[in-house]
C-alpha positions as CSV (number, residue, x, y, z in Angstrom):
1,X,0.0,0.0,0.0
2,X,2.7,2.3,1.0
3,X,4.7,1.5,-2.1
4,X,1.7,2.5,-4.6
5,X,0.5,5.5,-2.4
6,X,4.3,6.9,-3.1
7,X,4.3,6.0,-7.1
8,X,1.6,8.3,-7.8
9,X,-1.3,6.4,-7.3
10,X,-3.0,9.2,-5.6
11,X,-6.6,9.5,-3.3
12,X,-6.2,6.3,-1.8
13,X,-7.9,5.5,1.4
14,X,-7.3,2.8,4.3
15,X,-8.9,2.1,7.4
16,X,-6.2,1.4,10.7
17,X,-7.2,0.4,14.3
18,X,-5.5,2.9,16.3
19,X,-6.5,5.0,19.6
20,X,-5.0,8.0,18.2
21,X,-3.5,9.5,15.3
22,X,-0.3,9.1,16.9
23,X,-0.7,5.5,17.8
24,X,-2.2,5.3,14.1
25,X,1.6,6.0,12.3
26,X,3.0,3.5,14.8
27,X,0.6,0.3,14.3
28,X,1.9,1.1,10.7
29,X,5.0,1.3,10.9
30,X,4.5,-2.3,13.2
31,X,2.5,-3.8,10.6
32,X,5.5,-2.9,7.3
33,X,8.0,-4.6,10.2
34,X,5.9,-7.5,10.6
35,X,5.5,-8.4,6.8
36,X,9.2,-9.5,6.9
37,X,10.8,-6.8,5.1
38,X,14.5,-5.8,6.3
39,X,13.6,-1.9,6.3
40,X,15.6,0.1,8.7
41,X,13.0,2.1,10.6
42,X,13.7,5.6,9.3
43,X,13.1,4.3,5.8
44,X,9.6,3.0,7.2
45,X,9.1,6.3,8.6
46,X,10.2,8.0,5.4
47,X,7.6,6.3,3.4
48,X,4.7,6.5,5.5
49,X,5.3,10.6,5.9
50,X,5.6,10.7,2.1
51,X,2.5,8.8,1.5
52,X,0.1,9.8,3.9
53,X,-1.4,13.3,4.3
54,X,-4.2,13.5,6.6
55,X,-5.1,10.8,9.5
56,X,-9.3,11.2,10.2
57,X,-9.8,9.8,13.4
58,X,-12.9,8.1,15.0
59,X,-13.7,7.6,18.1
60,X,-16.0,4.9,20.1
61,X,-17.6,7.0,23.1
62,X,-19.1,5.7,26.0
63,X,-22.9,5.9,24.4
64,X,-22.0,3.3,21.7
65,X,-21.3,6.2,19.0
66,X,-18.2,6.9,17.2
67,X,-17.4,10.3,16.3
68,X,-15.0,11.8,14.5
69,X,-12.0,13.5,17.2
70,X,-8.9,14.0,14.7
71,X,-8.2,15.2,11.1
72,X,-4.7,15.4,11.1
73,X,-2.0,16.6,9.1
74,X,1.3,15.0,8.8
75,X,3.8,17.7,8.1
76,X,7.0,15.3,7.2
77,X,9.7,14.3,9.3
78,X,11.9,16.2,11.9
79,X,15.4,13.6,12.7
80,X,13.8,10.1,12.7
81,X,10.2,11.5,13.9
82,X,7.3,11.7,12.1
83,X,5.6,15.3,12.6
84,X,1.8,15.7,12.6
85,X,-0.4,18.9,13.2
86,X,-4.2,18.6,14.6
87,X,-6.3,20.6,11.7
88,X,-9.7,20.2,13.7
89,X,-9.8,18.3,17.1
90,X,-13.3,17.5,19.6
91,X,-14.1,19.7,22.2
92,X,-16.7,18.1,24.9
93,X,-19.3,20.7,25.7
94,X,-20.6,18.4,28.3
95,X,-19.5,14.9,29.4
96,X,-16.7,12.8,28.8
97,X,-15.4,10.1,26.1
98,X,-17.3,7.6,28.6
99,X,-20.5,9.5,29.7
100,X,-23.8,8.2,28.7
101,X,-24.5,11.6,27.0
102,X,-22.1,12.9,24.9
103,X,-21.9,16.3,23.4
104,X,-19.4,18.4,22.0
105,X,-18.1,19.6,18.0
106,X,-15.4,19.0,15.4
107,X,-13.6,22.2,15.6
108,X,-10.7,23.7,13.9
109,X,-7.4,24.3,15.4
110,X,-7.0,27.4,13.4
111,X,-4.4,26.2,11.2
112,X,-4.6,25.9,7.4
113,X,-3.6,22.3,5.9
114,X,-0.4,22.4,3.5
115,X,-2.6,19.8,1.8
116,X,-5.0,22.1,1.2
117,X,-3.4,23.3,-2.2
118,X,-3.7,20.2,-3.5
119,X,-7.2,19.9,-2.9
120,X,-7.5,23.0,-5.0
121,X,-5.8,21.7,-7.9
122,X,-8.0,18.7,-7.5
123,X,-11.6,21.2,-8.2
124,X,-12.2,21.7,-4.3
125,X,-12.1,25.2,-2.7
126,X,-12.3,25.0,0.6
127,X,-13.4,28.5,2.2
128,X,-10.5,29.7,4.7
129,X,-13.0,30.7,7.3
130,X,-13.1,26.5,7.2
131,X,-9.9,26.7,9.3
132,X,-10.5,29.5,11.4
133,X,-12.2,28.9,14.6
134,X,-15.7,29.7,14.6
135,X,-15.6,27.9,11.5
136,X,-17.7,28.7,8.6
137,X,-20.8,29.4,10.2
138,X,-21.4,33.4,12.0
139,X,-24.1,32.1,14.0
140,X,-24.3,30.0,16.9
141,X,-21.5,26.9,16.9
142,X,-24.0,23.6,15.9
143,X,-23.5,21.3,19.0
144,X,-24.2,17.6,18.5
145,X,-25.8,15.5,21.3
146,X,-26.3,11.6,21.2
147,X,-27.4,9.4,23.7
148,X,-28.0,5.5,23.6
149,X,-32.0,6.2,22.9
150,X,-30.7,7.8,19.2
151,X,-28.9,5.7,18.3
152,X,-31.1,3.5,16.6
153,X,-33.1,6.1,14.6
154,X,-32.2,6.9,10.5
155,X,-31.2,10.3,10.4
156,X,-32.1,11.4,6.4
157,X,-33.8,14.4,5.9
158,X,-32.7,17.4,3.5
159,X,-29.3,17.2,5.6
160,X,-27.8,14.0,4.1
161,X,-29.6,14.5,0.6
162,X,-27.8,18.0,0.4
163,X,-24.7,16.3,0.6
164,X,-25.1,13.4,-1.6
165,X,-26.0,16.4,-4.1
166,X,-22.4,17.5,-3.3
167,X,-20.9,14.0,-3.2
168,X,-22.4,13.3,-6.7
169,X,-21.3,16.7,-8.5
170,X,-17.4,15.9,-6.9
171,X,-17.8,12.8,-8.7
172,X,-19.1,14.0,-11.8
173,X,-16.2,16.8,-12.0
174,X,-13.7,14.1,-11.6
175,X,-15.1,11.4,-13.5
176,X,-16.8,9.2,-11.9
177,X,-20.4,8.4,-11.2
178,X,-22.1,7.7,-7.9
């Protein structure tokens, strides 16, 4: 994987059990060790900081929902370490990671992605207010709450078919269908 993300096959997308995005680089660099390879670690480390740009995190909370707690950047390498930079990070407005009730927001850190560019060149302006705290949004923050008794329930409405709208025309611009 790391081998074709680094030739230019570019927008791929793997999912890694991790408990942060820290721990996420590490289990990766664990797993190229354990497929035999005689790679010092450096080179490991090389190839994963060249391949990867963002880390999305999810999180399993204590109501049974998994949220997203981490996009995050990795910036390259400093010595033999692998540099990453939180782009937007959850804040808990009230609870905790293992409360019944959980509520809190995605919010930016306030720093713009050197990834970003790219995503331009690829037909997707992002607004810089994104970045900024506060976000995009002038009015009130929106403030997620979940509890075990909505879990269960669908949540459609003109929400989800807004951006399926968006999804679609992405695809469309870039060739593909949906």
């Amino acid at each position: 994987m790391l081998q074709a993300m680094n030739t230019g096959h570019e927008g791929s997308l793997t999912t890694l059990h991790c408990n942060s995005p820290r721990d996420a680089l590490s289990r990766l660099e664990t797993l190229v060790l354990m497929a035999g390879f005689d790679l010092p670690v450096r080179a490991i480390r090389t190839q994963i900081a060249s391949a990867i740009d963002l880390i999305v995190h999810l999180d399993r909370f204590g109501d049974g929902s998994r949220r997203t707690t981490a996009i995050t950047e990795i910036q390259g390498m400093e010595s033999d370490v692998i540099t990453l930079q939180d782009i937007f990070s959850f804040v808990f407005t009230t609870g905790g990671k293992e409360s019944e009730k959980i509520a809190g927001k995605l919010q930016p850190t306030g720093l713009r992605p050197k990834v970003v560019e790219r995503i331009k060149a690829a037909g997707l302006d992002l607004p810089t207010k994104l970045f900024q705290p506060g976000g995009v949004s002038a009015g009130t923050p929106r403030t997620e709450t979940w509890s075990k008794a909505t879990l269960g329930e669908a949540s459609g409405g003109p929400e989800s078919a807004d951006r399926a709208k968006i999804l679609a025309s992405l695809a469309r611009r870039r060739g593909g269908a949906r």
